[in-house]
C-alpha positions in Angstrom: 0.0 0.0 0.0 3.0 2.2 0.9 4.3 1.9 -2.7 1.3 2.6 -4.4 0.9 5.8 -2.6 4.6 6.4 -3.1 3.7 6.0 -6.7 1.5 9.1 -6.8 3.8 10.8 -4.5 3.3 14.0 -6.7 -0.1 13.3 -8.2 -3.2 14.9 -7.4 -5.3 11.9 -7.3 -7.4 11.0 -4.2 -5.1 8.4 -3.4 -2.4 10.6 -2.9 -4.3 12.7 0.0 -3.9 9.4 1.8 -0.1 9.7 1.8 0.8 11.2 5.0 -1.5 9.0 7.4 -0.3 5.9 5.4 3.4 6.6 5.5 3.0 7.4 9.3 0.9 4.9 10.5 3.7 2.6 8.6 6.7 4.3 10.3 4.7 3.8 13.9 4.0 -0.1 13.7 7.7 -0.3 12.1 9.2 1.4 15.4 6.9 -0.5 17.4 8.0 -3.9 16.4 11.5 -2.4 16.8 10.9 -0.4 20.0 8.8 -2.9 21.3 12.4 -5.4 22.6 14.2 -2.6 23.3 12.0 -0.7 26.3 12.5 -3.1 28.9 15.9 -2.8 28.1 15.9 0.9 28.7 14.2 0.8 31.4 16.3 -1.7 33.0 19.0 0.9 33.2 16.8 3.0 35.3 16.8 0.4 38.5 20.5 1.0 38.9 20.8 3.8 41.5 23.6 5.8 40.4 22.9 5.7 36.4 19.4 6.9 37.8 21.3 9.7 40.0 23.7 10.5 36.9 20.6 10.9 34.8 18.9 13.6 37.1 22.2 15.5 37.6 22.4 15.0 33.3 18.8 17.3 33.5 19.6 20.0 35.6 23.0 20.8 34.3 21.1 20.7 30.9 19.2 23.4 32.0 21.6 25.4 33.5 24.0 25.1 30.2 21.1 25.9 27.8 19.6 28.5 29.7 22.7 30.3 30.1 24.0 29.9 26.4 20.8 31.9 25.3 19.9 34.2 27.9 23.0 35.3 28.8 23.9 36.9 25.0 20.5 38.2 24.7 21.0 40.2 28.0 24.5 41.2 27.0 23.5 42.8 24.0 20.0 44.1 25.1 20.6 45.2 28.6 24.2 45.9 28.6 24.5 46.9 25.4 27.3 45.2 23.8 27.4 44.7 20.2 26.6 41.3 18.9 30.3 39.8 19.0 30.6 41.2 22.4 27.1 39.2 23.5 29.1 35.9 21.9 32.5 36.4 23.4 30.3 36.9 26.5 30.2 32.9 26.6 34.3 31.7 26.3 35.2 32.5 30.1 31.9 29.7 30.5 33.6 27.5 28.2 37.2 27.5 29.0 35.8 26.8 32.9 34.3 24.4 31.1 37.3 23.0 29.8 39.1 23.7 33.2 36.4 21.6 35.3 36.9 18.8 33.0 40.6 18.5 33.0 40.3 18.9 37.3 37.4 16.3 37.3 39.2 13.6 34.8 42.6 13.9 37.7 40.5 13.6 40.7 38.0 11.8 40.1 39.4 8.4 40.8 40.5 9.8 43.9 37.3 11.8 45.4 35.0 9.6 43.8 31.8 10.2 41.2 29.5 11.3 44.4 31.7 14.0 45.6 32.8 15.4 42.8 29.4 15.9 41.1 27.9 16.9 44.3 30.8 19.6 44.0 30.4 20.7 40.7 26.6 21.5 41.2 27.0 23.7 44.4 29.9 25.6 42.0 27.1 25.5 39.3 25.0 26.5 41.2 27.3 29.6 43.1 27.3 30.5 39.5 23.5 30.6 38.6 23.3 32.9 41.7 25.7 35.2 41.0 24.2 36.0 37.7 21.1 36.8 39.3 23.2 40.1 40.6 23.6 41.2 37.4 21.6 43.9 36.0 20.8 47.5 34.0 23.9 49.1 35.7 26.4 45.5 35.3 29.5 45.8 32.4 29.9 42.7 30.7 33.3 41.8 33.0 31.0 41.4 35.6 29.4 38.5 34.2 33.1 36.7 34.2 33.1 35.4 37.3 29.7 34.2 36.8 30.5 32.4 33.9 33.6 31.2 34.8 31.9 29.1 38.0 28.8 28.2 35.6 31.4 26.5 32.9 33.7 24.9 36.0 31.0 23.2 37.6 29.4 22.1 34.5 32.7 20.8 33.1 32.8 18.6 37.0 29.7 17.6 36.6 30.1 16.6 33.1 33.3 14.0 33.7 31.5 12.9 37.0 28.4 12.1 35.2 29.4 10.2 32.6 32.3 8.4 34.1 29.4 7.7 36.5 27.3 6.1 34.1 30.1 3.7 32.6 30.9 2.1 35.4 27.6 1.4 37.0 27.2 -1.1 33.7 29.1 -3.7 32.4 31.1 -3.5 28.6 28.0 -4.5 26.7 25.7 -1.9 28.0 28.3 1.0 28.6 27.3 2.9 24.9 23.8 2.8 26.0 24.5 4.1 29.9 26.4 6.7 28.6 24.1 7.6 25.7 21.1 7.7 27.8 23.3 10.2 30.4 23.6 12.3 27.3 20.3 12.2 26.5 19.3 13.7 29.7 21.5 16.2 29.3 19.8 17.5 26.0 16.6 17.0 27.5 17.1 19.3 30.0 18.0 21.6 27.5 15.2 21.3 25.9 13.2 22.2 29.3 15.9 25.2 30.5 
């Protein structure tokens, strides 16, 4: 049926008008069939408390990360008034702390532990989120520096922490998937923030 609507893809014949909820209703019981082994698997993943932990952690630095990347330009360049390169370069001290946090989080993190280090890059996140809530009509954009600096430290903690987190709560064969769905999170809180 598919390929006689494909057919008359670009006709203007009744049957074509049909297209759409054919083709979809096609690609839903394909993924079913296909989605349908791999839920429990998923959800499987979800029983093991620190993957669970490293997911929720994922979220909120998600949100912090993509709410800061487009807020923070927008208020450079509309309250402060810098031009629109100044708004962008607003960002790098965020992402060279990111940078930073990573490279302090990949050294110590065997020796502190996943717990304490993420639980340490979220209070610095954290420190960050409120110091930008100083800022206002009367702030330069060098006071949003140290702001962004503790933002992108802590995220780059949390980040390492996180994933490394994730790996080693499963074993080889369901490591890609651990740290995939620790990834996931993390765009899906950017998609809430």
């Amino acid at each position: 049926l598919s390929f006689i609507l494909f057919a008359g893809w670009f006709a203007d014949a009744p049957v074509a008008s049909a297209r759409y909820p054919t083709l979809a209703l096609t690609g839903l019981l394909t993924s079913f069939g296909s989605l349908n082994s791999a839920i429990p698997y998923l959800l499987d993943l979800f029983k093991i408390p620190v993957l669970r932990a490293a997911n929720v952690i994922s979220v909120s630095t998600g949100m912090v990360m993509f709410g800061v990347l487009s807020f923070i330009p927008l208020f450079s360049q509309v309250v402060i008034g810098s031009s629109a390169t100044g708004a962008g370069s607003v960002l790098t001290p965020m992402m060279l702390g990111t940078i930073v946090g990573s490279q302090i989080g990949a050294r110590t993190v065997l020796k502190v532990g996943f717990r304490w280090l993420a639980s340490v890059g979220l209070v610095i996140m954290t420190s960050g989120v409120i110091v930008l809530t100083t800022l206002g009509v009367g702030s330069s954009r060098w006071d949003t520096v140290p702001a962004m600096v503790l933002i992108g430290v802590g995220m780059g903690l949390s980040f390492i922490s996180t994933t490394l987190a994730a790996q080693n709560a499963v074993g080889l064969e369901r490591m890609g998937v651990a740290t995939s769905l620790v990834n996931f999170s993390r765009q899906l809180g950017g998609a809430l923030g």
